[in-house]
PyMOL CGO cylinders between C-alpha atoms (Angstrom):
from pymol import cmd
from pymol.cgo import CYLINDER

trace = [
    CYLINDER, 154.67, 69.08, 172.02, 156.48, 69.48, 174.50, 0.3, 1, 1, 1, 1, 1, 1,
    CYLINDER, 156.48, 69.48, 174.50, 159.72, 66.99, 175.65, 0.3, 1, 1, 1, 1, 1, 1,
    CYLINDER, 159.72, 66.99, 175.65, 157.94, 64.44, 178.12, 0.3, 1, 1, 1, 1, 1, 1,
    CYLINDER, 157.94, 64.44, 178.12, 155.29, 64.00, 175.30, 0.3, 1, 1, 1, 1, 1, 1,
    CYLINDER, 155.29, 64.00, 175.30, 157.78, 63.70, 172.44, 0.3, 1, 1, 1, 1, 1, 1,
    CYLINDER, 157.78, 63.70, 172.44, 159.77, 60.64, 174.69, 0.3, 1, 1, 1, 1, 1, 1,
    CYLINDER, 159.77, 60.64, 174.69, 156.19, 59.24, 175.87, 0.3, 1, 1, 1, 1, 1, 1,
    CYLINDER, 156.19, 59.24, 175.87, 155.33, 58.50, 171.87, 0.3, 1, 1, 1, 1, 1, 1,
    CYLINDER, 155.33, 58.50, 171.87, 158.71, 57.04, 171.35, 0.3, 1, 1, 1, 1, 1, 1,
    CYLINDER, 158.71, 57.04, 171.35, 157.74, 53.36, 173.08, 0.3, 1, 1, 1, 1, 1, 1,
    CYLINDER, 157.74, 53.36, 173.08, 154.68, 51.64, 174.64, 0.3, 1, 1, 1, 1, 1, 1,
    CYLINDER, 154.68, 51.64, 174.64, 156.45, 51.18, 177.70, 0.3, 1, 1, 1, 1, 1, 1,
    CYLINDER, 156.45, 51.18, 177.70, 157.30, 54.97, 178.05, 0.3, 1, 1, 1, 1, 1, 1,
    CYLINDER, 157.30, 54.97, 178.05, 153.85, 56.09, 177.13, 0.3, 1, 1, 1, 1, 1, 1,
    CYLINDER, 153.85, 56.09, 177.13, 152.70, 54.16, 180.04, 0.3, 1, 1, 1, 1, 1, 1,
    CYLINDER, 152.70, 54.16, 180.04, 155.26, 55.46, 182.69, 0.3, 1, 1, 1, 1, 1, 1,
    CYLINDER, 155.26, 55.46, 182.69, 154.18, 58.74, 182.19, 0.3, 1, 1, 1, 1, 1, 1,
    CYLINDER, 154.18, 58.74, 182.19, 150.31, 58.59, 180.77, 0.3, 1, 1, 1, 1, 1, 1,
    CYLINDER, 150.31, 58.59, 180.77, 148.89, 59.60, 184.40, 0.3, 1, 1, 1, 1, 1, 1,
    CYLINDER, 148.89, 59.60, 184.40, 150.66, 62.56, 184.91, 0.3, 1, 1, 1, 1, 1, 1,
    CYLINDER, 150.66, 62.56, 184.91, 149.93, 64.16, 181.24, 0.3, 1, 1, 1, 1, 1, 1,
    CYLINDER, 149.93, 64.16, 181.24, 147.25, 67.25, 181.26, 0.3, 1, 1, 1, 1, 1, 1,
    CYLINDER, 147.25, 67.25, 181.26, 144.33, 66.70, 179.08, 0.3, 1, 1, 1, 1, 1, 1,
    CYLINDER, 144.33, 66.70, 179.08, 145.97, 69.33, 176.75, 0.3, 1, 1, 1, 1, 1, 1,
    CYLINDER, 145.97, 69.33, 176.75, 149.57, 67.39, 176.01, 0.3, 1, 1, 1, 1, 1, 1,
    CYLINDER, 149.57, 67.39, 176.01, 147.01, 64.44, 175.82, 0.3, 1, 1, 1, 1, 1, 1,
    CYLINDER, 147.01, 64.44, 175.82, 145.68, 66.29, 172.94, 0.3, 1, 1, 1, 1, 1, 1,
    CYLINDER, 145.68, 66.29, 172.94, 148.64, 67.39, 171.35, 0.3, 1, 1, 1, 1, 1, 1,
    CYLINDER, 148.64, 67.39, 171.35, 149.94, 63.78, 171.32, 0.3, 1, 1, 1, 1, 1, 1,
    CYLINDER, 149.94, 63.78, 171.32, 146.61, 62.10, 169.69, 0.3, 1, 1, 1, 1, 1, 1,
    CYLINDER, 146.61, 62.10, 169.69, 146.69, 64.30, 166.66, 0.3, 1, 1, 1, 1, 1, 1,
    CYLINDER, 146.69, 64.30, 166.66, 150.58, 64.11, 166.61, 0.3, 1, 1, 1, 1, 1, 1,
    CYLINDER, 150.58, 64.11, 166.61, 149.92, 60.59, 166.23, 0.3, 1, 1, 1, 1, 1, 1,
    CYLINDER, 149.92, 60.59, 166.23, 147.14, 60.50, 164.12, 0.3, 1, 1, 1, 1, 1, 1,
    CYLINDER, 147.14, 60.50, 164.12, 149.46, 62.68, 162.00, 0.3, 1, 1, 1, 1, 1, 1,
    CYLINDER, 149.46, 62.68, 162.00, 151.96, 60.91, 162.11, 0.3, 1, 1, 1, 1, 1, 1,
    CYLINDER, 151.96, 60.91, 162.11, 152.29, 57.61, 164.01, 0.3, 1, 1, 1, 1, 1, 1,
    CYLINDER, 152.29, 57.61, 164.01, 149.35, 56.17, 162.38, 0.3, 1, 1, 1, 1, 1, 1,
    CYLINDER, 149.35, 56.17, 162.38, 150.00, 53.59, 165.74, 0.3, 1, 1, 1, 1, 1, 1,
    CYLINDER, 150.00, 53.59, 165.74, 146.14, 52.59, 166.54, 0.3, 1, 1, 1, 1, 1, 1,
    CYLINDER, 146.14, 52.59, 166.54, 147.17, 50.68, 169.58, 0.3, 1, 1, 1, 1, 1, 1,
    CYLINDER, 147.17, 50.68, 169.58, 148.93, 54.16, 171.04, 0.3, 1, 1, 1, 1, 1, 1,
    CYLINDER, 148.93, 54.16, 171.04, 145.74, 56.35, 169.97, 0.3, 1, 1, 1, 1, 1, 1,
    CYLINDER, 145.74, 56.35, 169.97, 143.49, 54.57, 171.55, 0.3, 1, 1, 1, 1, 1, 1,
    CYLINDER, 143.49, 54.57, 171.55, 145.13, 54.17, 175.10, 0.3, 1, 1, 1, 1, 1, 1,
    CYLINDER, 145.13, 54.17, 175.10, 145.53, 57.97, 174.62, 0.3, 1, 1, 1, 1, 1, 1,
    CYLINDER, 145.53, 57.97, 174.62, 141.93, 58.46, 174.48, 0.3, 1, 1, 1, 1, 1, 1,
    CYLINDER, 141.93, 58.46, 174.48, 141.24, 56.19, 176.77, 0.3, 1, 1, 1, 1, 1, 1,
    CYLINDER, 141.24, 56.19, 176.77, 143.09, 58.16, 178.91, 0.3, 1, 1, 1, 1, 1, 1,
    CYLINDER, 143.09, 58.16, 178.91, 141.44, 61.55, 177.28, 0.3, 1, 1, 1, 1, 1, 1,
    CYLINDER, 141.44, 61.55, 177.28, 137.90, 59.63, 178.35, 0.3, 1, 1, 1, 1, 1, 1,
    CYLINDER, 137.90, 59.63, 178.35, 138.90, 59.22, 182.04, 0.3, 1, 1, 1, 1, 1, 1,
    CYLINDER, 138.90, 59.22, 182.04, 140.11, 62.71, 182.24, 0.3, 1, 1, 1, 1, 1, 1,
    CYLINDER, 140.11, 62.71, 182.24, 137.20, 64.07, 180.49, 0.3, 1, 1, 1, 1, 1, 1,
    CYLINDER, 137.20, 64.07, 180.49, 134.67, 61.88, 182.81, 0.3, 1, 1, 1, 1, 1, 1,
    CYLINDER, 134.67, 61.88, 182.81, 136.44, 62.75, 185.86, 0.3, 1, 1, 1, 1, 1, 1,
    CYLINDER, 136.44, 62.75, 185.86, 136.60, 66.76, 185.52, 0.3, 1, 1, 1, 1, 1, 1,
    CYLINDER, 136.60, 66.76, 185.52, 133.04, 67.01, 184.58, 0.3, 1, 1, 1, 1, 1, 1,
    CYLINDER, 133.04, 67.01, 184.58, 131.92, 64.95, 187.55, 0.3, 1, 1, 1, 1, 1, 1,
    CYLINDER, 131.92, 64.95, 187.55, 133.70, 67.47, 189.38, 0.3, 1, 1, 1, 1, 1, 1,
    CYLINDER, 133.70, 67.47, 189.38, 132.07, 69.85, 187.75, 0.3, 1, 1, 1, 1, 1, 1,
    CYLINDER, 132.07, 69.85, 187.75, 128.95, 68.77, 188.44, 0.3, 1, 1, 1, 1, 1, 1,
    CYLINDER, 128.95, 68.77, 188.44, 130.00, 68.29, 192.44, 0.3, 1, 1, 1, 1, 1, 1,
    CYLINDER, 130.00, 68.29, 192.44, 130.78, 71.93, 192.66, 0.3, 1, 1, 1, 1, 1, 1,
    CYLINDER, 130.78, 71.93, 192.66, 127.84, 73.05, 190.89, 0.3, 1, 1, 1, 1, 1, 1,
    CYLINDER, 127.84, 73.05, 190.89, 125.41, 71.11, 192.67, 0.3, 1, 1, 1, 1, 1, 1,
    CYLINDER, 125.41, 71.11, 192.67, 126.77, 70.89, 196.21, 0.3, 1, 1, 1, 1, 1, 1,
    CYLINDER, 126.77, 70.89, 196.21, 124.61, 71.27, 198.99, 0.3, 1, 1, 1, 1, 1, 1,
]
cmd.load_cgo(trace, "trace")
């Protein structure tokens, strides 16, 4: 993980300052740090919620580009 990710897991308040700009890949990287690790539910599941929106929001793009008229 890389230094932005290691500081986001260190408080709630931090993992929310930065959540937004995170790739789906440090994303990753953090949830099975956690889940690892942190064994913090509350912190897992705002990272997948995040994950989810990420997720949702490239494949509708997906979809966009692959169906455009």
């Amino acid at each position: 993980m890389d230094m932005i990710c290691n500081m986001a897991l260190t408080s709630w308040a931090k993992l929310n300052t930065v959540i937004s700009i995170l790739t789906e890949e440090q994303l990753y990287e953090m949830l099975a740090h956690e889940q690892l690790t942190g064994q913090r539910l509350d912190i897992m599941v705002r990272i997948q919620q995040r994950l989810n929106a990420l997720e949702g929001e490239r494949k509708i793009n997906e979809l966009k580009e692959r169906f455009a008229k």
